[in-house]
N, CA, C and O atoms as CSV, one atom per row, in Angstrom:
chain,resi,resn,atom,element,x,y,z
A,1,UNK,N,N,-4.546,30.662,-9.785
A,1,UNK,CA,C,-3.394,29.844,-10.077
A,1,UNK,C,C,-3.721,28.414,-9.638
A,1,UNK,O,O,-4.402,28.311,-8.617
A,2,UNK,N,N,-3.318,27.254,-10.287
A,2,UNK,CA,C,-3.900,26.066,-10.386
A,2,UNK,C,C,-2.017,24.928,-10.020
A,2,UNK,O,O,-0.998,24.678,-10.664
A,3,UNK,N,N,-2.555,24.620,-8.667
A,3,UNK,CA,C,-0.940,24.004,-9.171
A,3,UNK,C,C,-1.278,22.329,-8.657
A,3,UNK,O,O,-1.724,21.773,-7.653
A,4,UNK,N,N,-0.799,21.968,-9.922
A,4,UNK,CA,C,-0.668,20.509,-10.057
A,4,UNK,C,C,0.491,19.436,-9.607
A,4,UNK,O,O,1.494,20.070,-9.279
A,5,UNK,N,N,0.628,18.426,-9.519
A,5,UNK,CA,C,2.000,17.674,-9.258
A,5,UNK,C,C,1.832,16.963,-10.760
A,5,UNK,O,O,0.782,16.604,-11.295
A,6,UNK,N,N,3.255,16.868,-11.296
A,6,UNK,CA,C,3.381,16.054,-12.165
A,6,UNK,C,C,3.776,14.463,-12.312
A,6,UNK,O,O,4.527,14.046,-11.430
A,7,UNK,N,N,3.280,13.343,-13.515
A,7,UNK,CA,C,3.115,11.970,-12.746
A,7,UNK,C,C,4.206,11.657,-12.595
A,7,UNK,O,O,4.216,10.629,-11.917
A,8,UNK,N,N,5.749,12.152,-13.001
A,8,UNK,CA,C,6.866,11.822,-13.091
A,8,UNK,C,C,7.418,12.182,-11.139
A,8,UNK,O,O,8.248,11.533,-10.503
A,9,UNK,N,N,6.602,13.399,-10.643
A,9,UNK,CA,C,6.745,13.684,-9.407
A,9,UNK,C,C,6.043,12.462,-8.692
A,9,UNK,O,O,6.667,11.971,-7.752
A,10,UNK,N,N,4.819,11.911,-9.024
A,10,UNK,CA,C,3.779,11.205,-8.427
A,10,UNK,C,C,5.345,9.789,-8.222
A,10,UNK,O,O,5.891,9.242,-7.264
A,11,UNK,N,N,5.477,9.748,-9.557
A,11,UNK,CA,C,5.738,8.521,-9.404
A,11,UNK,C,C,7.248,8.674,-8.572
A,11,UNK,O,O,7.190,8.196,-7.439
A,12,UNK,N,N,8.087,9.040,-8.805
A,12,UNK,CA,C,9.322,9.211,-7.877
A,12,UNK,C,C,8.735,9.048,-5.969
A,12,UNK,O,O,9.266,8.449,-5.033
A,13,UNK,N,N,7.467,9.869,-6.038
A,13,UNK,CA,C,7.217,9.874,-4.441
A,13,UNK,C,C,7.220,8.097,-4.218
A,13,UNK,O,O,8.065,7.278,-3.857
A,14,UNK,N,N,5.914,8.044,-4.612
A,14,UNK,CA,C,5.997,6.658,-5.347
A,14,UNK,C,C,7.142,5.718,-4.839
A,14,UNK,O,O,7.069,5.255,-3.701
A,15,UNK,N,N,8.176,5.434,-5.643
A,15,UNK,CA,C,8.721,4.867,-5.554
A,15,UNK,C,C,9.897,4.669,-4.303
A,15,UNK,O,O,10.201,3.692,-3.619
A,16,UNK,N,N,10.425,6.150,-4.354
A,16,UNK,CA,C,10.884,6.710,-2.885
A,16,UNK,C,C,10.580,6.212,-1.708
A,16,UNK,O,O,11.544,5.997,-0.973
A,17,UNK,N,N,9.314,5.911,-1.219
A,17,UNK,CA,C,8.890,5.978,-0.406
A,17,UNK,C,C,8.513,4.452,0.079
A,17,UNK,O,O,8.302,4.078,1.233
A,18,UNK,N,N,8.487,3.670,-1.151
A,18,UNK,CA,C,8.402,1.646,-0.967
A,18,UNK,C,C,10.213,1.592,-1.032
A,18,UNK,O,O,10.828,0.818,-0.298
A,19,UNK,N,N,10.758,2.305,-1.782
A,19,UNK,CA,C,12.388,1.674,-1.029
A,19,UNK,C,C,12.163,1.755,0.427
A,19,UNK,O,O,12.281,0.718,1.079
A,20,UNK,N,N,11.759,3.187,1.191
A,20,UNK,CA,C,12.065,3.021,2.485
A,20,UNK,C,C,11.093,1.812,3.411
A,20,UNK,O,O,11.429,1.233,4.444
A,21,UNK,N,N,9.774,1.683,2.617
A,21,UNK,CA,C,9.015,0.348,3.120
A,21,UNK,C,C,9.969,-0.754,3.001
A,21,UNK,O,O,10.384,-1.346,3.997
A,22,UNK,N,N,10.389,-1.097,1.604
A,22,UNK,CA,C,11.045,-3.216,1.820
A,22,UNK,C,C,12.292,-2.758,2.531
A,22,UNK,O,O,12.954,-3.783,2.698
A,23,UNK,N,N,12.889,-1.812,2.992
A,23,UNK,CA,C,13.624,-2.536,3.893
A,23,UNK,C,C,13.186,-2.324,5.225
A,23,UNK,O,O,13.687,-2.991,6.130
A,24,UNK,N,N,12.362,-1.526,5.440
A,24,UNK,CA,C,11.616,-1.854,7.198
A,24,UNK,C,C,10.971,-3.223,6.671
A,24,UNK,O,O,11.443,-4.274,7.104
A,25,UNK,N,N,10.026,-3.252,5.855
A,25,UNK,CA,C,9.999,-4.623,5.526
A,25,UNK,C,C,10.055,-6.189,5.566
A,25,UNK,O,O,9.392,-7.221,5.668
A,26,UNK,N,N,11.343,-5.634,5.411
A,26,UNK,CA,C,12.766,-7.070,5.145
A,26,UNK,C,C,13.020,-7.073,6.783
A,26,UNK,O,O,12.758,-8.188,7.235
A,27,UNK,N,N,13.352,-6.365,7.551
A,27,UNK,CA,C,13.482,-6.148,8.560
A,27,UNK,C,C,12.702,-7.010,9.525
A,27,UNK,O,O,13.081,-8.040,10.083
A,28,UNK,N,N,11.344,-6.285,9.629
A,28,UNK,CA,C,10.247,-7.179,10.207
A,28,UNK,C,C,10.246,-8.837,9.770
A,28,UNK,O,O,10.479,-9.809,10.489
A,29,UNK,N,N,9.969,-8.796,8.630
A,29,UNK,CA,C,9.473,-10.087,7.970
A,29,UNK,C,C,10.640,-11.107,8.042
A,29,UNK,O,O,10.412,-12.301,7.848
A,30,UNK,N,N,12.184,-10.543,8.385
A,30,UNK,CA,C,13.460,-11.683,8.947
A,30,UNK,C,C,13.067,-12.120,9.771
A,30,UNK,O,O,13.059,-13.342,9.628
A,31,UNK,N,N,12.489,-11.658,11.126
A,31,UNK,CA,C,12.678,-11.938,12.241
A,31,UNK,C,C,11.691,-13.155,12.030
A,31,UNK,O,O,12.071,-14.020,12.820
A,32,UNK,N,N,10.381,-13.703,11.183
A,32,UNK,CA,C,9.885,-14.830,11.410
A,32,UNK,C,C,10.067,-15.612,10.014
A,32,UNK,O,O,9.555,-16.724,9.889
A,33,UNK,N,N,10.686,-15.117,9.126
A,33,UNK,CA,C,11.358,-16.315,8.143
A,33,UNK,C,C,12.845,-15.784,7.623
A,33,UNK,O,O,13.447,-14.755,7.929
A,34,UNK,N,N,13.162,-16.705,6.855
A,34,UNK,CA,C,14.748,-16.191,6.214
A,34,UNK,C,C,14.493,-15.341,5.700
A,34,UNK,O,O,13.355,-15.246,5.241
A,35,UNK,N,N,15.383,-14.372,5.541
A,35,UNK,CA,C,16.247,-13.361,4.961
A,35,UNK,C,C,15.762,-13.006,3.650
A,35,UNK,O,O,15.072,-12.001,3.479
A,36,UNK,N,N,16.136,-13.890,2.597
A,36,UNK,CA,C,16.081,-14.553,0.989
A,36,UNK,C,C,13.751,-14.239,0.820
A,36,UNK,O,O,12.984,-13.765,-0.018
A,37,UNK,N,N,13.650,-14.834,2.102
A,37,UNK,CA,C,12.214,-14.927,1.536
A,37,UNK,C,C,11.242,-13.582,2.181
A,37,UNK,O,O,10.208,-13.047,1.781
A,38,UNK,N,N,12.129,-13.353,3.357
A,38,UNK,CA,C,11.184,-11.690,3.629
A,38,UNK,C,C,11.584,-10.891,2.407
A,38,UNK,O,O,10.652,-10.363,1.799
A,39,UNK,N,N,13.073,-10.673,1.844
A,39,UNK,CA,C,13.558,-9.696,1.038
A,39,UNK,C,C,11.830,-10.023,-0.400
A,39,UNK,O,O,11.083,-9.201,-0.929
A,40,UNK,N,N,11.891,-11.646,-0.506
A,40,UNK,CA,C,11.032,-11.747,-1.786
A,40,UNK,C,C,9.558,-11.119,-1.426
A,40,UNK,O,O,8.730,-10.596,-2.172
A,41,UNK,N,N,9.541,-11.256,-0.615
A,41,UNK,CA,C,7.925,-10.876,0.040
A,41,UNK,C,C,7.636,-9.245,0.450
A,41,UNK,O,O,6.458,-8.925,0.610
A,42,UNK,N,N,8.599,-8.303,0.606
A,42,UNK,CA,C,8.322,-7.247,0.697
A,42,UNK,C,C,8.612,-6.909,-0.515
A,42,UNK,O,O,7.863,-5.978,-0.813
A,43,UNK,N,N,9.530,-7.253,-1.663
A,43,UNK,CA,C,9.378,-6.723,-2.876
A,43,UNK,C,C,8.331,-7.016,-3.596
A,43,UNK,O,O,7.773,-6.216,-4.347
A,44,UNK,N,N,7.973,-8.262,-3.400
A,44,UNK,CA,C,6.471,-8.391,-4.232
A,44,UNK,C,C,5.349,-7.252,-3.767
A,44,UNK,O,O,4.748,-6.468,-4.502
A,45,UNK,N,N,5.231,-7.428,-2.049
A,45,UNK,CA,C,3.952,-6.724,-2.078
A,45,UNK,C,C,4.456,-4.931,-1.474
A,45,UNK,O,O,3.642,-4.081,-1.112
A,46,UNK,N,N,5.518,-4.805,-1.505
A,46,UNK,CA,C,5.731,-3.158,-1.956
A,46,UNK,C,C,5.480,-3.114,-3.337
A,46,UNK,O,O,5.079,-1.994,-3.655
A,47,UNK,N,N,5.546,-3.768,-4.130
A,47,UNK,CA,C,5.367,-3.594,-5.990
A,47,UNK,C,C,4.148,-3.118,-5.908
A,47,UNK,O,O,3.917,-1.941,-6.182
A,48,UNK,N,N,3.181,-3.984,-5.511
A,48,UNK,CA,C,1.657,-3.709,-5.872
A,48,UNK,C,C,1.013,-2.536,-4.698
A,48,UNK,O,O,-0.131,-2.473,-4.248
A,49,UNK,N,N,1.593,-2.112,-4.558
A,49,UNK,CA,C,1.520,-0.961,-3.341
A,49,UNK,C,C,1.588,0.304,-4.225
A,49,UNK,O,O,0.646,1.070,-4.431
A,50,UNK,N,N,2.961,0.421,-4.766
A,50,UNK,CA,C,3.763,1.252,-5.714
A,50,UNK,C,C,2.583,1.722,-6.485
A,50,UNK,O,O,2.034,2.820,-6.393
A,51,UNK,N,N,2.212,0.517,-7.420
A,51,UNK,CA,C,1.002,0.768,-8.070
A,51,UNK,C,C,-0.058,1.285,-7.458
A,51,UNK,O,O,-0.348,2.366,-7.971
A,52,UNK,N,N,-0.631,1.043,-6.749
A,52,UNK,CA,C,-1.839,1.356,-5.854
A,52,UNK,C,C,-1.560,3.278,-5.343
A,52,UNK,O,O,-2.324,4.084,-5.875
A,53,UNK,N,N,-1.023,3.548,-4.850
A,53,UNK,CA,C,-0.056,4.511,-4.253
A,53,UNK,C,C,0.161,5.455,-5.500
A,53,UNK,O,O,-0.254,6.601,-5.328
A,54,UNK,N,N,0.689,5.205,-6.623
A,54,UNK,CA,C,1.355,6.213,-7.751
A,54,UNK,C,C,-0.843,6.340,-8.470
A,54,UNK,O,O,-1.017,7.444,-8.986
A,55,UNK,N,N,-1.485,5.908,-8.483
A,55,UNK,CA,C,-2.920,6.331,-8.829
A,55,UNK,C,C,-3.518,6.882,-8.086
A,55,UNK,O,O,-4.485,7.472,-8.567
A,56,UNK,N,N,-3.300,7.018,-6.468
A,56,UNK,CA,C,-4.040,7.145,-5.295
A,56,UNK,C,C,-3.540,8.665,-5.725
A,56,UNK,O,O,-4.142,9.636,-6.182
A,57,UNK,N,N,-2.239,8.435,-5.388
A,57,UNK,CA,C,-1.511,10.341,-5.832
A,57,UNK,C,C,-2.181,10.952,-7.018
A,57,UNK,O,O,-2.618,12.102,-6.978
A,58,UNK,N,N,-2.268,10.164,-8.108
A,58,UNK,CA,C,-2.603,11.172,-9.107
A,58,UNK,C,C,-4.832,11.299,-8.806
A,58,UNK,O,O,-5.661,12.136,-9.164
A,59,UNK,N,N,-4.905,10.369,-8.242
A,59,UNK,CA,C,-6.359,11.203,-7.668
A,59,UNK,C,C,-6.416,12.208,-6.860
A,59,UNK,O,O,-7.127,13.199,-7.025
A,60,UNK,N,N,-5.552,11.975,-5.797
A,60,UNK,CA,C,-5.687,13.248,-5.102
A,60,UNK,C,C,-5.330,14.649,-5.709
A,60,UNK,O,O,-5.633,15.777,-5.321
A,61,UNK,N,N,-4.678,14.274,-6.660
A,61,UNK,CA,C,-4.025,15.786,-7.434
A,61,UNK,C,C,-4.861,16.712,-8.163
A,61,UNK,O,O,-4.670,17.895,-8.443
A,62,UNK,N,N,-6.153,15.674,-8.500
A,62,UNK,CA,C,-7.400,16.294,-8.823
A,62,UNK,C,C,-8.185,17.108,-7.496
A,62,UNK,O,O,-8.619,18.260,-7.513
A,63,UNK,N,N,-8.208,16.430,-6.703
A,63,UNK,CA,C,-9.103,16.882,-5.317
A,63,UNK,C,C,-8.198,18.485,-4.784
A,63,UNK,O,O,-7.054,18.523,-4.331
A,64,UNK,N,N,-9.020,19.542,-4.990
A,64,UNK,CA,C,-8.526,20.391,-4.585
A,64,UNK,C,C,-8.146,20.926,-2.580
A,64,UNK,O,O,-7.391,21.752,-2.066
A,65,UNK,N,N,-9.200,19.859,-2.001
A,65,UNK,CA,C,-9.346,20.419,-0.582
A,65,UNK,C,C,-8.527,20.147,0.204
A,65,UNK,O,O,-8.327,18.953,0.426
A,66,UNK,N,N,-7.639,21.317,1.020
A,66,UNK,CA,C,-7.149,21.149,1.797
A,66,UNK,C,C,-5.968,22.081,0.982
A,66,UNK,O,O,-5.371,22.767,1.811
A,67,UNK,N,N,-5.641,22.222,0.082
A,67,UNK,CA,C,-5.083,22.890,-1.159
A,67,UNK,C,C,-5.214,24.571,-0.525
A,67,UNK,O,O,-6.304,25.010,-0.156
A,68,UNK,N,N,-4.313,25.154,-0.488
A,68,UNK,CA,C,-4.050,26.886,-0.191
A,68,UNK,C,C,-2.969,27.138,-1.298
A,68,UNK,O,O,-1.850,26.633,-1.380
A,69,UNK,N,N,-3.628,28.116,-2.198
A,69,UNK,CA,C,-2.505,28.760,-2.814
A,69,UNK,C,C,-2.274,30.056,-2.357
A,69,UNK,O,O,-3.133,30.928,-2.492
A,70,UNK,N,N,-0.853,30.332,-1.661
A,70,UNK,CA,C,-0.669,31.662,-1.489
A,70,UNK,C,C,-0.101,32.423,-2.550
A,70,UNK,O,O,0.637,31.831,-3.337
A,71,UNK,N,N,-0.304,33.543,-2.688
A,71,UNK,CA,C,0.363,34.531,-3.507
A,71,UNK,C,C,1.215,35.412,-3.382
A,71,UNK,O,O,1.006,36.301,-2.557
A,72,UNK,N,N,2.518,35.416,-4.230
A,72,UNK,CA,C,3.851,36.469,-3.651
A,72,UNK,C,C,3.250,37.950,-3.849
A,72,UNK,O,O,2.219,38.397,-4.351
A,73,UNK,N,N,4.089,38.358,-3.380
A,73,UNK,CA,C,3.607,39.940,-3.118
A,73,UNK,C,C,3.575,40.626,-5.041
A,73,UNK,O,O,2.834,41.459,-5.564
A,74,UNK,N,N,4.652,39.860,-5.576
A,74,UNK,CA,C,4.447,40.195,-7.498
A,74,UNK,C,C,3.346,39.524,-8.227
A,74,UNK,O,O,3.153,39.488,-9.443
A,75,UNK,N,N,2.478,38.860,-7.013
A,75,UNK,CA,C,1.467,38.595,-7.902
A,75,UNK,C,C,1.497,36.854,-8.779
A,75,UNK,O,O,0.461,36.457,-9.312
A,76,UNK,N,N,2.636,36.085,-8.807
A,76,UNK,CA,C,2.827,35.276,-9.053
A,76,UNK,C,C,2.833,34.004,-8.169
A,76,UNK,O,O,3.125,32.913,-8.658
């Protein structure tokens, strides 16, 4: 049995997961400029992250190691 993630999964993690970055983010990056320009600066470079991140996933999805498939007792 061969189990894959799909890119629609890839990408939701993806994306999921840079919302919770720009606002730690925004957070950090207030405390040494305005508000207006951390918010612009973690959305820019969470964007290119996103990207980076949603390909990184779908490589690893190829790489089987570390990968255990167990099997139910029906065989499925």
């Amino acid at each position: 049995m061969k189990v894959n993630e799909t890119r629609m999964r890839s990408l939701l993690k993806s994306i999921s997961f840079r919302i919770i970055e720009i606002v730690i983010d925004s957070l950090i990056l207030s405390i040494f400029v305005q508000p207006a320009v951390a918010i612009g600066l973690a959305i820019g470079l969470e964007s290119i992250c996103l990207i980076l991140h949603f390909f990184f996933e779908r490589v690893w999805n190829h790489i089987q190691y570390g990968r255990e498939i167990i099997s139910t007792p029906d065989g499925k």
